[in-house]
N, C-alpha and C positions, 0 to 999 in steps of 0.2 A: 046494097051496101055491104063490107066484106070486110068484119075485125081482122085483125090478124094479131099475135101476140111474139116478140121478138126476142130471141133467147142473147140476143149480143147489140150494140149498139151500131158493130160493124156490120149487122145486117140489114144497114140502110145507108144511102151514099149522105158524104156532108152535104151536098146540094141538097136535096133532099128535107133532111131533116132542118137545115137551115132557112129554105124556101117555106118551113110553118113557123119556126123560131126564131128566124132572125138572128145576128149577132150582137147584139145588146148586151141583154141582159143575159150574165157571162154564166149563170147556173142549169142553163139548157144548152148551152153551144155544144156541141158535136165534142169538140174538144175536151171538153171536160170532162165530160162522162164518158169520153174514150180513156179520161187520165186514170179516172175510179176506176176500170174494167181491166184496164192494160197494166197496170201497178197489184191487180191483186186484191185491191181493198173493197169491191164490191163484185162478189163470184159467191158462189154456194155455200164454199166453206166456212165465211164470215155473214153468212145469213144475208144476202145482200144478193140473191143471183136477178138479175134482166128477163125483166116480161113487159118490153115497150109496147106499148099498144100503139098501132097504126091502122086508120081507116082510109078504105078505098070504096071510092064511086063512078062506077065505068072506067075501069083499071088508072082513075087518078088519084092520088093522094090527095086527100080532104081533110085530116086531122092528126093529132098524132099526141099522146102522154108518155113520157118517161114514169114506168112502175117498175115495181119490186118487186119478190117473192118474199117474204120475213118470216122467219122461225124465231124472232124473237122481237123487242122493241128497243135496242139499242140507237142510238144514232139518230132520234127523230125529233124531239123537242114538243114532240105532242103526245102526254104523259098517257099511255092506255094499262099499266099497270097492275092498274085495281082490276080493270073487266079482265083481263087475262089471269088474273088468282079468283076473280069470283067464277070462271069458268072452271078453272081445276077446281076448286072445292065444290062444284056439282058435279064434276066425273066427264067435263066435258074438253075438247081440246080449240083451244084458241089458234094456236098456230099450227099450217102455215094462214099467213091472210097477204093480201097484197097491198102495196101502199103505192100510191103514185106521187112521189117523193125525190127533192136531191138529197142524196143522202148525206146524214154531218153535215147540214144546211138549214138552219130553220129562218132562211130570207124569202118572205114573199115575193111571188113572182107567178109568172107563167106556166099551168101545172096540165092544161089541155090547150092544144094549137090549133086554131081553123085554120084552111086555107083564105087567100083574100075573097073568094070567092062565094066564103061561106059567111057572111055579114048577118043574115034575116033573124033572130033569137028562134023561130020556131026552125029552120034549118038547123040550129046547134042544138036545142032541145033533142031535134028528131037523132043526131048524131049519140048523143048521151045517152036516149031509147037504147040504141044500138049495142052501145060496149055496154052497157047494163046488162043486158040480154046477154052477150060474149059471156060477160065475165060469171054471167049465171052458171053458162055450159060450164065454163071452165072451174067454176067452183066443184061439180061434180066428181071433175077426174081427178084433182089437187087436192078434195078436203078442207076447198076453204072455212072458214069462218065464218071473214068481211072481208070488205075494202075499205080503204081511206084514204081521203085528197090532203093532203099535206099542207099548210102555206097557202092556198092558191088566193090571188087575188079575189076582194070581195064580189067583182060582176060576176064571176066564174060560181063563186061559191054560192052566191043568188040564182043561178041557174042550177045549181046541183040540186040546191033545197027544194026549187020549183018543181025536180025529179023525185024529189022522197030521201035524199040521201041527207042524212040529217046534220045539222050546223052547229060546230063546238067554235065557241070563241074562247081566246086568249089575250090576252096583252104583254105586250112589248113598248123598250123605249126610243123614240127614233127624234133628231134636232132636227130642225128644218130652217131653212136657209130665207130669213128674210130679208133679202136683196141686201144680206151686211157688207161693208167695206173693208171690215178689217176684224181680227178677233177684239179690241178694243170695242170698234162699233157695237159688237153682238154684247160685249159684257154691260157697255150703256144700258140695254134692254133692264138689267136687272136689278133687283135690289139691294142696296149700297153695300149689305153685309154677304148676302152670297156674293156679289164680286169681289170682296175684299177676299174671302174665302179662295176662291180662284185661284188670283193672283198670287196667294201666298202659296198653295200648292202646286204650281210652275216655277214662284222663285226656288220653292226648297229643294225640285228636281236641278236645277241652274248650280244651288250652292253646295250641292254632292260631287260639285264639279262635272258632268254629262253633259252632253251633247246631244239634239237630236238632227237627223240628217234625212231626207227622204230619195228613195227609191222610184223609178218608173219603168216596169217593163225590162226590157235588153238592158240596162242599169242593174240590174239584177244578176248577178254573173253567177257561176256554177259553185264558186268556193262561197259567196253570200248566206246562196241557198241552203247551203251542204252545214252552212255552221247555223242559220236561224233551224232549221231541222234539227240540231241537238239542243236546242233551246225550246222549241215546243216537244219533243219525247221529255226534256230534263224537269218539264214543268208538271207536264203531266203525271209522271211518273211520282211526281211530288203531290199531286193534287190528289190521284184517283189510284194510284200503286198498278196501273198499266199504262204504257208507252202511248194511247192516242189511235184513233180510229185510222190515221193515213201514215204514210208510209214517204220514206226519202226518193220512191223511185214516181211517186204522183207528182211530190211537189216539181223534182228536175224536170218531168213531163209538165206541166203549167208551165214554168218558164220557160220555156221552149215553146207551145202553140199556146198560149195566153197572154201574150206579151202585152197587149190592147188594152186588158182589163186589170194589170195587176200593179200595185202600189205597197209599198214597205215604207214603213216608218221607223229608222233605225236608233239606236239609241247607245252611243259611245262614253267610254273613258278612258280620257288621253287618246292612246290610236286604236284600242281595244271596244270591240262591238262586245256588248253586252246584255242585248236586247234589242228584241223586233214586233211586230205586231207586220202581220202581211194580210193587205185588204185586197177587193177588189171593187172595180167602177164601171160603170157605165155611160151614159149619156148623160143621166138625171141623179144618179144615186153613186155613193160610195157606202161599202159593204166590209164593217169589219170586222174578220173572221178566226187568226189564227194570233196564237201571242205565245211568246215564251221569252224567256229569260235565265243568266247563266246563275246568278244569284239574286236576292231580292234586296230592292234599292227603296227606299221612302219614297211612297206615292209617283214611283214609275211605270207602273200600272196606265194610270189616271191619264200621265202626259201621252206614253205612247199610245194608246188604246183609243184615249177621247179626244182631247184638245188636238192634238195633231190632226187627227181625223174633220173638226173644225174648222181647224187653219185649211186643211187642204178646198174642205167646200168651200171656204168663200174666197178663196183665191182661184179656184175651179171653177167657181161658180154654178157647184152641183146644187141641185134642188133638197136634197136629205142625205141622211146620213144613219144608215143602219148598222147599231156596234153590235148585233149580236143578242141574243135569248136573254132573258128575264131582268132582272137588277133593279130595285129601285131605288139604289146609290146614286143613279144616273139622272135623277129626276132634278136633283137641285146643281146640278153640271149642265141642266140647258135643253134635255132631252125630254122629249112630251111623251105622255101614256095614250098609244093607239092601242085597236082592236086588230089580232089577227085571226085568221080563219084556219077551222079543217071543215071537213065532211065526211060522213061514214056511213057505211049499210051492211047491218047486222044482221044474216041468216039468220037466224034463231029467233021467233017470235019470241020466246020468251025474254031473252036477253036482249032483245029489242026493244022490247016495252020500257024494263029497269034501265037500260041504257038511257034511252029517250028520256026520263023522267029523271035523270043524273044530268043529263047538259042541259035540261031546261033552268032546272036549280041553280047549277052551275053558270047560267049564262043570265041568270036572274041577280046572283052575289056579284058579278065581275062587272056587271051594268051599274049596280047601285056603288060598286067600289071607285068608280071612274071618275063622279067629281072628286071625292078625298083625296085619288091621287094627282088629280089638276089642280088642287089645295095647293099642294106640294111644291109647286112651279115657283121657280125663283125670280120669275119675271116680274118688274112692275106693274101696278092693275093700271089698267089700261082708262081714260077718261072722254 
């Protein structure tokens, strides 16, 4: 069996890469992580350079992780923070480490690829053996740290722990789609004062005089694009006092090879766009990611971001509805508290040990926190 670690995305054909990923789920496609690379936004100088890992077995392709190099923890949604200043204040250096990460993504998903071939769990175990081992040597010439799996689905992350690689949970808010007919149908679910609640927060988007309009793919034209991009730098720049992790030349690159998977939720006054929120979807899921606005409007936010996003699943008849990292604003809007996963392996025995003894705690508070926040659910009890 023969790692191999990938300095570019382009150094593997889209067939290829697709033939373990699939074109689904739109945060692994070829495409997109050609648009981070080719735009600028994920290369050395932004801390962000390509170290794919690809595995071979008898010169065939058997597996394959999209990872990173990181000098820093920007961009990831899974807070390491504290370990990397508990590391400097012992004299020690955290970075570089590697993440196997989309980056500016914190959507679960797909974060190591089998081949169809590779079904057995002890054949993927035996796989994980492998890049463990890799990424040992490779930690020697790098200076790594660690590593860490980002997001990945819970089977995945069940398999990593069974490797030693250890399991931090998180939560997130995510709506799911029970077979509603209509956004009415779904507000039936709840209770009479959260839906009143609701509805008043869509009329008062209605009575500011707005419009919302939606976007699909090719519907998406270059001037759309060109102005919802001065709307996400304008917001950001409002929010965090720099411009945003991506750049005007990724987004034109998605609209262009992402056509499939991308959704805009536009939001007008009179014939003036003034707001967008740009998702994307797949088979089962819509994914929303990006938002900005020219100025801010009373609870437009809410309509473009959430309820739209709604409307669209049960008129799509998607299965869930991921808006995006943390909030729990979102919980009495419809949106349920799941668990999501990383996994991590820390060279350092000693920092290993502290570490370890921090996500157990941590994953001991976020356990006991989970009915409080299903308290919180605006749904009818159920009889």
């Amino acid at each position: 069996m023969q790692v191999d670690f990938l300095n570019s995305i382009n150094d593997i054909s889209v067939a290829d890469w697709s033939a373990l990923f699939g074109d689904d789920y739109p945060f692994t496609r070829h495409p997109f992580l050609l648009a981070l690379e080719s735009s600028g936004c994920t290369q050395a100088s932004t801390g962000w350079q390509a170290q794919h890992i690809i595995v071979r077995q008898d010169e065939q392709l058997i597996a394959a992780m999209p990872c990173f190099l990181k000098n820093h923890s920007y961009g990831e949604y899974v807070f390491d923070w504290a370990w990397a200043n508990a590391y400097q204040h012992h004299g020690h250096r955290y970075y570089p480490k590697l993440v196997a990460a989309i980056p500016f993504t914190p959507a679960a998903g797909p974060r190591l690829s089998f081949a169809a071939s590779i079904q057995n769990p002890q054949q993927q175990l035996s796989i994980i053996k492998n890049i463990e081992q890799a990424l040992r040597d490779k930690s020697r010439s790098l200076g790594l740290s660690s590593w860490h799996v980002l997001f990945p689905l819970s089977e995945l992350s069940s398999l990593l722990e069974d490797c030693g690689w250890q399991q931090r949970l998180g939560i997130q808010y995510h709506w799911f789609n029970q077979e509603y007919i209509s956004f009415d149908d779904f507000l039936q679910r709840m209770k009479a004062r959260k839906r009143k609640n609701i509805r008043k927060e869509r009329l008062a988007v209605q009575q500011q005089g707005i419009s919302i309009s939606t976007l699909l793919g090719s519907e998406i034209s270059e001037q759309v694009m060109h102005q919802f991009y001065r709307f996400y730098q304008k917001t950001y720049l409002k929010r965090s006092a720099q411009a945003g992790y991506l750049n005007l030349p990724f987004f034109q690159s998605i609209r262009r090879s992402l056509q499939d998977n991308l959704v805009m939720f536009c939001a007008h006054k009179g014939d003036q766009l003034i707001a967008a929120a740009l998702c994307f979807k797949d088979s089962q899921t819509l994914y929303g990611r990006y938002w900005g606005c020219e100025q801010e409007y009373e609870l437009l936010h809410f309509e473009t971001c959430y309820y739209q996003g709604i409307e669209f699943c049960i008129q799509n008849r998607l299965a869930r509805f991921d808006p995006g990292a943390q909030g729990e604003h979102k919980i009495p809007r419809g949106f349920e508290p799941i668990h999501t996963f990383s996994n991590h392996v820390i060279l350092n025995p000693d920092f290993d040990r502290a570490i370890s003894r921090f996500i157990q705690h941590e994953k001991t508070e976020l356990n006991s926190q989970m009915p409080y926040l299903q308290g919180l659910l605006p749904f009818k009890t159920e009889t």
